[in-house]
C-alpha positions in Angstrom: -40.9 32.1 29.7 -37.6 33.1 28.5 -37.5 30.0 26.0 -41.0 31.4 24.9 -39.7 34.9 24.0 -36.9 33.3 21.7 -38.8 30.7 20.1 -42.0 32.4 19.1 -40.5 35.7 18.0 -38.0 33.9 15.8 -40.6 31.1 14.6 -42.6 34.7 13.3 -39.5 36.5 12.1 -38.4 33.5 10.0 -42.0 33.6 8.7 -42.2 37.4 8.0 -38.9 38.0 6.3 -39.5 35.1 4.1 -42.7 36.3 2.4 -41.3 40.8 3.0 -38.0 39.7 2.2 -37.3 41.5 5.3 -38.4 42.5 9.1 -37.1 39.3 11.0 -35.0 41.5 13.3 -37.6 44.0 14.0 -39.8 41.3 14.9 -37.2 39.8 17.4 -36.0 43.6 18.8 -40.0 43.8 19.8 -39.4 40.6 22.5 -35.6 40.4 23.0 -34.9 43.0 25.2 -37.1 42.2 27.6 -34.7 39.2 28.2 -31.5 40.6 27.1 -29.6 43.7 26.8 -30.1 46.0 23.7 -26.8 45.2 22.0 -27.3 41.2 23.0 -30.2 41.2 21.4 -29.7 43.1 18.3 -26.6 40.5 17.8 -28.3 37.4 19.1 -31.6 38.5 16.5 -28.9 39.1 13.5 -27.5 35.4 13.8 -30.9 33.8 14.2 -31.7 34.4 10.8 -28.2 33.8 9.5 -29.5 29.9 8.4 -33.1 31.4 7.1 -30.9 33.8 4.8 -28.6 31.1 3.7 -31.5 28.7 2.9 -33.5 31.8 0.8 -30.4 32.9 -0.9 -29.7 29.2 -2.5 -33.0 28.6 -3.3 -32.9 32.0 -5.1 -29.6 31.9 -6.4 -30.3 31.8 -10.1 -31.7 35.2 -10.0 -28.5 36.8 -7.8 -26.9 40.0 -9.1 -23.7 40.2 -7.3 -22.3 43.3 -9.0 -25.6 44.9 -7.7 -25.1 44.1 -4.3 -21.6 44.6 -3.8 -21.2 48.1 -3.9 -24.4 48.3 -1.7 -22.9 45.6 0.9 -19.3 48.3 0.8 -21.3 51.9 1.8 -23.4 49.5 4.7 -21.1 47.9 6.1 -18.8 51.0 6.4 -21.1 53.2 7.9 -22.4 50.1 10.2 -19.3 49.9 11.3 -19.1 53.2 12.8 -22.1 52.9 14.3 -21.7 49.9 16.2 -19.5 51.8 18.5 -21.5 55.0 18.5 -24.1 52.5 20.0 -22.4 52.3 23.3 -22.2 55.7 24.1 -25.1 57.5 21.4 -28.5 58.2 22.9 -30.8 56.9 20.5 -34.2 57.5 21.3 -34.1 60.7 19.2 -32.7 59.1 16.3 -35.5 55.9 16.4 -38.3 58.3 16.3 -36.6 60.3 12.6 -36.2 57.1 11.5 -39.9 56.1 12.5 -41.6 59.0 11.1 -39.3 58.2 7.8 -40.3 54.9 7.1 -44.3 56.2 7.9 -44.0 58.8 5.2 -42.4 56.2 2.5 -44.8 53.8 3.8 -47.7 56.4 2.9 -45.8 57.9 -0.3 -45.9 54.0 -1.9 -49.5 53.3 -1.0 -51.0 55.9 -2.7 -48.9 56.5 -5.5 -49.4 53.9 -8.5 -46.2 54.7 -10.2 -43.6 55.2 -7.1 -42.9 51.5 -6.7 -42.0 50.8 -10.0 -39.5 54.0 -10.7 -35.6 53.5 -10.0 -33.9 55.8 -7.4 -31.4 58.6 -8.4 -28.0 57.4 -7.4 -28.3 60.1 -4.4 -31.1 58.7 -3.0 -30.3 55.0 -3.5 -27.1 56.1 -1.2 -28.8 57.7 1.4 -30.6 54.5 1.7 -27.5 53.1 2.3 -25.8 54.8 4.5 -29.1 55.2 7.0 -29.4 51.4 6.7 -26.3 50.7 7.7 -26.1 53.7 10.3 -28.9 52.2 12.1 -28.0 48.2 11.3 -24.8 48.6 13.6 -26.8 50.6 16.5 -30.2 48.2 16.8 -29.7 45.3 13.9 -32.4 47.0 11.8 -31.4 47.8 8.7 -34.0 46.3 6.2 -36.7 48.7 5.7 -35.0 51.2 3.1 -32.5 48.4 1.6 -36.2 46.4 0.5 -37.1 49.6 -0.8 -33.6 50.0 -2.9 -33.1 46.3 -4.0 -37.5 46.4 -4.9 -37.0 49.5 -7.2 -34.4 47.0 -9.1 -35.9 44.1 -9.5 -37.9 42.3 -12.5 -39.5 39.7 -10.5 -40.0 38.5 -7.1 -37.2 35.7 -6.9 -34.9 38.3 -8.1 -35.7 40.9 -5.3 -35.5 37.8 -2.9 -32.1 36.9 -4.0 -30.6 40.2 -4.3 -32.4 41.3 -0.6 -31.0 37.7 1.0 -27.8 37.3 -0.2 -27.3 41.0 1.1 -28.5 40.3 3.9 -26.4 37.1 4.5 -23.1 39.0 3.7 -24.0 41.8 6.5 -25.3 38.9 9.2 -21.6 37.5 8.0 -19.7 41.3 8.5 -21.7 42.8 11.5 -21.7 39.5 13.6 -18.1 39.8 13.8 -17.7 43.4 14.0 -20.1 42.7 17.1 -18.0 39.4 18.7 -14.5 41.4 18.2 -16.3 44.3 20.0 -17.2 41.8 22.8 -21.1 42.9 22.4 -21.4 38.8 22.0 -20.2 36.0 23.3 -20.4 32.0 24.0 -22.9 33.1 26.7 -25.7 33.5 24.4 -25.2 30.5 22.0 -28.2 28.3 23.0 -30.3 31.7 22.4 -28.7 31.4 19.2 -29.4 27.7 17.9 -32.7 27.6 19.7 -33.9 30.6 17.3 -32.2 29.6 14.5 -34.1 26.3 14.8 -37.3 28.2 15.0 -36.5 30.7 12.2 -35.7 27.9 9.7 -39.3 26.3 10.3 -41.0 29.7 9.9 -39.2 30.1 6.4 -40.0 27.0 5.0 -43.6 28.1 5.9 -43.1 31.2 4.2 -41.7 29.5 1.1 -44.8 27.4 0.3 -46.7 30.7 0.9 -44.4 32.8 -1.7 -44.4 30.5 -4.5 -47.7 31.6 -5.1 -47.5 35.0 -5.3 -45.8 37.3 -8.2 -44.0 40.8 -6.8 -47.2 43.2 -7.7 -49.3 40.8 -5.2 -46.1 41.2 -3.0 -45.5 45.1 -3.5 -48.6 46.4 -1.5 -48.0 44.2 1.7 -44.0 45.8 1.9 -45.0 49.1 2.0 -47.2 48.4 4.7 -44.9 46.1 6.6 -42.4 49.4 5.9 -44.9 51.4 7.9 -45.5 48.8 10.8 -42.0 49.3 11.2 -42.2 52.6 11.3 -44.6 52.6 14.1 -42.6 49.8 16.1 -39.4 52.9 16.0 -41.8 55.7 17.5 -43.4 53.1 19.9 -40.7 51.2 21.0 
């Protein structure tokens, strides 16, 4: 059974964040810590997807802006940082159900306005994204929601938001893991966790990337926002 709730979760992770462009750790935080501890699994569910992010962000890597991501990756990973040790002693049930409610209202905002997802962010707003992404990256792994939102307001095309979005993503996987193994959060202990769900992730994005080849970002759009919502609902139910 323990197998079972690593395999599946990351076979359906690999498969989500590969057509979202995000969502593979909220998938994972839904099953993992019923077989690990919170900070295990946030770690453990970060790694998985390391491969799937490395796999996405060369096959997109025509269409990657590093001096967009860059400063974005700086602000995160600072403020994630922080957070990873606020984690330890931070009750954060309080905190889960703001962020829950947030995403909701985006998710809501999106849907019914035709002209929201294609506007730009003032620079204010694209760093608030920031900062709350990483804030709540370094407590539970789960910072995706608002950076698809910020690297989706940028991009031209879907590849392009899928390279930007991954090869973010990969640099934080890279930053946070070891923030989290010099913390001693994780260890050798939970490596055939690791490779078991990387295996599975892998398969579920090369699933996802016969899926997305057929799609253009305004198909794409609508089905974010609502994954941005589901997310929601997983922080005020979870």
């Amino acid at each position: 059974m323990t197998w079972l709730l690593i395999i599946f979760p990351a076979l359906l992770a690999g498969l989500i964040q590969g057509l979202t462009g995000f969502g593979a750790v909220i998938i994972m935080m839904i099953f993992f810590p019923s077989i690990l501890p919170m900070a295990q699994a946030a770690g453990i569910g970060g790694i998985i997807m390391f491969s799937s992010e490395i796999a996405l962000s060369m096959h997109y890597r025509h269409d990657f802006k590093l001096k967009r991501v860059l400063p974005a990756m700086i602000i995160y990973a600072a403020v994630a940082t922080w957070s990873v040790q606020l984690g330890k002693v931070l009750d954060t049930h309080v905190l889960r159900l703001m962020l829950g409610t947030l995403l909701i209202v985006l998710c809501i905002y999106f849907l019914s306005s035709k002209k929201a997802g294609s506007r730009r962010y003032p620079w204010y707003v694209a760093l608030l994204f920031m900062v709350v992404s990483g804030f709540f990256s370094g407590l539970f792994g789960i910072g995706g929601p608002l950076m698809a939102l910020y690297f989706l307001s940028l991009a031209k095309s879907m590849p392009e938001y899928l390279a930007n979005l991954q090869g973010f993503f990969l640099l934080d996987s890279i930053y946070i893991t070891s923030v989290r193994a010099v913390s001693g959060i994780l260890g050798t202990q939970e490596i055939p966790y690791i490779l078991v769900g990387m295996l599975a992730a892998s398969v579920g994005t090369m699933i996802a990337a016969r899926l997305s080849s057929k799609w253009d970002l305004a198909t794409i759009k609508p089905w974010i926002y609502r994954f941005i919502g589901v997310a929601g609902f997983y922080y005020l139910l979870f």
